[in-house]
Each structure stands twice: as C-alpha cells, then as structure tokens.
C-alpha positions in Angstrom: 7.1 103.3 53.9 6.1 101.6 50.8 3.2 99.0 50.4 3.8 96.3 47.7 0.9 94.7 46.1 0.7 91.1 45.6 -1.1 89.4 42.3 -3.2 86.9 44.6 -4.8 85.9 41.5 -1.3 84.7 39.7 -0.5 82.8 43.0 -3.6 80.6 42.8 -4.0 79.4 39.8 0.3 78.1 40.3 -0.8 75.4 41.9 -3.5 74.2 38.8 -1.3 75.1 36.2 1.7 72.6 38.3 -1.0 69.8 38.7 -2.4 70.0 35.5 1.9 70.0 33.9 2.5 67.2 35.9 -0.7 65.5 34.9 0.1 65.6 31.2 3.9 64.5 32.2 2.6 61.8 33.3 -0.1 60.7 30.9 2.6 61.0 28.4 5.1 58.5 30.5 2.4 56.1 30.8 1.7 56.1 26.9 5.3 55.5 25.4 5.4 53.2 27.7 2.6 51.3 26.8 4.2 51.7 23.3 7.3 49.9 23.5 7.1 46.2 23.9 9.3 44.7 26.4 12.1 43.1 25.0 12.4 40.0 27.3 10.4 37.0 27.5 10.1 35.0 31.4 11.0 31.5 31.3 9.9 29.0 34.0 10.0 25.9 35.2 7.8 24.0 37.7 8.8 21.0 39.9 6.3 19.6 42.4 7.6 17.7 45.4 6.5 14.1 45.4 6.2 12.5 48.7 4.0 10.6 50.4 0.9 13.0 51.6 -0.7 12.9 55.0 -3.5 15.4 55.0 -1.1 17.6 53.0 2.2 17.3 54.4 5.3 15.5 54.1 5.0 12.2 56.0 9.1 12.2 56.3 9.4 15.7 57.4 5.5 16.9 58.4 6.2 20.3 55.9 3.7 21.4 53.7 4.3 20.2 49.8 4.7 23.1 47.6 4.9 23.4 43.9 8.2 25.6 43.2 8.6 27.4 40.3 12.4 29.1 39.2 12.3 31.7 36.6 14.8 33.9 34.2 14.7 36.2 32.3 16.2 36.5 28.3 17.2 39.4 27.2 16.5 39.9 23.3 17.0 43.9 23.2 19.7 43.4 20.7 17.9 40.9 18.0 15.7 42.2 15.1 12.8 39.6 15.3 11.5 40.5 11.8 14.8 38.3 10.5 15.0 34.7 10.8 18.1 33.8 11.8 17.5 36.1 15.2 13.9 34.6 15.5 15.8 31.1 15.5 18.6 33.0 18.2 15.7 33.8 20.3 14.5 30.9 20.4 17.5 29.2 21.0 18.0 31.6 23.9 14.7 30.6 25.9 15.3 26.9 25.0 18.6 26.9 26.9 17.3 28.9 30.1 14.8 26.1 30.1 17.4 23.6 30.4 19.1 25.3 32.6 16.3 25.9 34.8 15.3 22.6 35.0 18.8 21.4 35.4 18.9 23.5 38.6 15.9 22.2 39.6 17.3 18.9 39.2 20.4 20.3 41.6 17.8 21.9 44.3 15.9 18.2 44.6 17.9 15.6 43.6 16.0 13.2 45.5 13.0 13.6 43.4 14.0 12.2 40.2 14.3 14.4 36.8 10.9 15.8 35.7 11.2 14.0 31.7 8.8 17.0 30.7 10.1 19.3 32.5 12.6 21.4 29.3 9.6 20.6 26.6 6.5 21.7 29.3 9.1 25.3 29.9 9.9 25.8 26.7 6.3 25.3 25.4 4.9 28.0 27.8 7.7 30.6 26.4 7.1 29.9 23.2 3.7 31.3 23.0 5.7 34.6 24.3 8.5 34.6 21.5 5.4 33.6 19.0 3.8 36.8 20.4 6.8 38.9 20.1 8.1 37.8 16.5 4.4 38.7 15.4 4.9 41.9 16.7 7.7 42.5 15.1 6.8 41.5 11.7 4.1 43.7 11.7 6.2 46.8 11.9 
C-alpha cells in the first residue's frame, strides 16, 4: 500500500491566485473600454400629445397623456472626424435621422399636426454629441 502526500498548501492558495487573475482580467476590460469612445451618437425626437386635459387624461379617450420620444442610432465607425468633409458626413447623417424621426412621428400621430421644431429641436440636441466627438478626435 502506498500513501500519497498531497501539497495542501499549493491547493489553497488556487483559489487566490484564480480571483486575483480574474480580477486584473477584468480591471483591464473595464479600462480599454473606458478608452475607446463610442462611435455613435443617439438621435431623438420628442412629440407631446396635445389634447384637451381633464385632471391629466385624455378627455376623448380618458388615457394618460405621455410625452413619446423615438430614437436611432448613427453609426460613424467608418469616418475619420479629424477631416472635414467626414465631420460634414456626420453631420449630415444625424440631420437626416432627425428627419426621419420626426417624419415617423408625424406617421405614428397624424392627428396632432407636425411639430415645426421638431428636426431643428433633434438635431440641436445631437449636435452637442457630434461637437463632443469631432473634439475628440482632433485632439488625437
């Protein structure tokens, strides 16, 4: 009969030596992450419901009034910001969701009446995005 010795000592720090791996694994995820920018910029567009309110519902249908909002995203992965000429291609992109968005929103309540601000009110809050992200990319 032969008695085999086991290294308790190696088996317990495995466990601390896995944890502390997976730790830095993940400490390292979270930090080239947090270096590389997202390359897409949200675009949205508002349209309140107008109706008569009585004590905040519909007086036609007795629903709550909602603001909704419809979003999308544009993609810009494949545009070097630090040129003009795809700086003006971005912007060009986010301009056209927005009037697209508020096109659809047009579809969705057509009883409402266009929203005149709607494409300028949309494409003002991205802008301060695609302002952000041309920045960023002049600076490298």
């Amino acid at each position: 009969m032969r008695i085999r010795l086991v290294d308790e000592e190696r088996y317990d720090r495995t466990p601390t030596l896995l944890l502390i791996l997976f730790g830095l694994l993940l400490l390292l995820a979270a930090r080239s992450a947090q270096a590389q920018p997202a390359e897409t910029i949200t675009v949205t567009a508002p349209r309140t419901v107008r109706q008569t309110i009585v004590s905040g519902y519909s007086a036609s249908t007795h629903a709550p009034i909602e603001e909704t909002t419809i979003a999308r995203t544009v993609d810009y992965s494949d545009l070097n910001l630090s040129r003009g000429t795809d700086a003006k291609e971005l912007k060009a992109r986010v301009r056209t969701a927005a009037r697209d968005l508020c096109a659809e929103l047009d579809k969705i309540y057509p009883f409402e009446g266009k929203d005149p601000n709607c494409v300028r009110e949309s494409y003002a809050k991205a802008l301060v995005h695609v302002d952000a992200a041309i920045a960023e990319a002049e600076r490298r």
